[in-house]
C-alpha positions as CSV (number, residue, x, y, z in Angstrom):
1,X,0.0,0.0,0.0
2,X,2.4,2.5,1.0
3,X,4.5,2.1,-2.3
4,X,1.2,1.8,-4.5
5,X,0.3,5.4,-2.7
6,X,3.7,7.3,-3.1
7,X,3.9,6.2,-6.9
8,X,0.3,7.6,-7.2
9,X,1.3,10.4,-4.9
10,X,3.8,12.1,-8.0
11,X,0.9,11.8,-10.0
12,X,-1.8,13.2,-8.2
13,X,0.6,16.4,-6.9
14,X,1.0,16.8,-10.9
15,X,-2.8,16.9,-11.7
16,X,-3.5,19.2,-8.3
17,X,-0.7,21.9,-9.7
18,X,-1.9,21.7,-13.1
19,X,-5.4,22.0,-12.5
20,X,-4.8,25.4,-10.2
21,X,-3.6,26.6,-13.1
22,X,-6.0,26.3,-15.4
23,X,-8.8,27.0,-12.6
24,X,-6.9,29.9,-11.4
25,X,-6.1,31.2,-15.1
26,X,-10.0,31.1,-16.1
27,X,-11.8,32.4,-12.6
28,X,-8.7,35.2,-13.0
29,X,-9.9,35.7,-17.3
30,X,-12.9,35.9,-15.4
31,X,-12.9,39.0,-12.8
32,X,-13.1,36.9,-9.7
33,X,-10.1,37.0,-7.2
34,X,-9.8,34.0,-5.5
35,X,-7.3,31.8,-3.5
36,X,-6.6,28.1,-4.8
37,X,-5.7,25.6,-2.5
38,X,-4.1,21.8,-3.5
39,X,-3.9,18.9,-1.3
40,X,-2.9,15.2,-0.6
41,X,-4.7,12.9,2.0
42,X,-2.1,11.6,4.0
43,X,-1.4,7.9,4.0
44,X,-3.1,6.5,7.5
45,X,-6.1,9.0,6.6
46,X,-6.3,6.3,2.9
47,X,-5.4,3.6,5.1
48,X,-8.1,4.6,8.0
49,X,-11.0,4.4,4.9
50,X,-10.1,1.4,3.4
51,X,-10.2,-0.2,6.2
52,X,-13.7,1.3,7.5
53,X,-15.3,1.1,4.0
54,X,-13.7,-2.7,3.0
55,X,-12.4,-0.7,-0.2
56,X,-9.0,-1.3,-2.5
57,X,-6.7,1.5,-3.1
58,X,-8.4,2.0,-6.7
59,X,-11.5,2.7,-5.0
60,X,-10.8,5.3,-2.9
61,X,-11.5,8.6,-4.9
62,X,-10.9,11.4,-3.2
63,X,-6.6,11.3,-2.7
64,X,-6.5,15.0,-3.4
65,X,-8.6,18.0,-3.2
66,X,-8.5,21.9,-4.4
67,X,-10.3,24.3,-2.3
68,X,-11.2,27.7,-3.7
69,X,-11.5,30.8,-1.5
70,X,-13.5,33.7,-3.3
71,X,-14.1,37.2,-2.0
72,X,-17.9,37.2,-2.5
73,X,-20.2,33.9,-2.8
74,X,-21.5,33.3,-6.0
75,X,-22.8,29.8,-6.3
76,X,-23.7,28.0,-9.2
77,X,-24.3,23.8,-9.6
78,X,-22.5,24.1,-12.8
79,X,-20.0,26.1,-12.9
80,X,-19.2,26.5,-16.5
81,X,-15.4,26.5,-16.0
82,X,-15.9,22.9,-14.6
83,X,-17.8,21.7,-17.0
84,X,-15.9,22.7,-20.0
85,X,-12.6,21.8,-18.4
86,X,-13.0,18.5,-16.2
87,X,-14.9,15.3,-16.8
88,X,-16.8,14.6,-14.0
89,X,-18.9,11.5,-12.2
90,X,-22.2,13.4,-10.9
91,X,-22.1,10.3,-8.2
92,X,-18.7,11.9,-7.2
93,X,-19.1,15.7,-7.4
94,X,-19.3,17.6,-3.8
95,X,-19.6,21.1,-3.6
96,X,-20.1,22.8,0.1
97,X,-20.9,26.7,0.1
């Protein structure tokens, strides 16, 4: 597990810095000032929900995260940044405002 996560771990920090900037390049194109955020779960935190939801390492979905601070809420389902520019599973898609 541990080797299966760092070899996954290169790739997933890869795909969290290039999807800030693309995210941060369009909400900038677009007027809204924003922070952007990237992180990795941590290996025990992978290893705690495996173990609690019986799951493989292919299973478990959400290794990384981007969080985006705005200035002002504006809240749309679908954004159309994300649309155009990610494929996405509706079953997998979490927003929180």
């Amino acid at each position: 597990l541990v080797r299966d996560v760092k070899q996954k771990r290169e790739e997933r920090k890869a795909l969290i810095d290039e999807s800030i900037g693309v995210l941060g390049d369009k909400l900038k194109s677009a007027g809204i000032k924003c922070e952007i955020h990237g992180r990795q779960k941590h290996f025990f935190s992978i290893y705690r929900k495996m173990v609690k939801k019986n799951k493989t390492l292919n299973e478990i979905y959400d290794l990384s995260a981007i969080r985006v601070l705005v200035d002002n809420i504006c809240f749309m389902k679908d954004v159309s940044t994300h649309r155009r520019s990610y494929h996405r599973s509706q079953q997998r898609l979490r927003n929180w405002v």
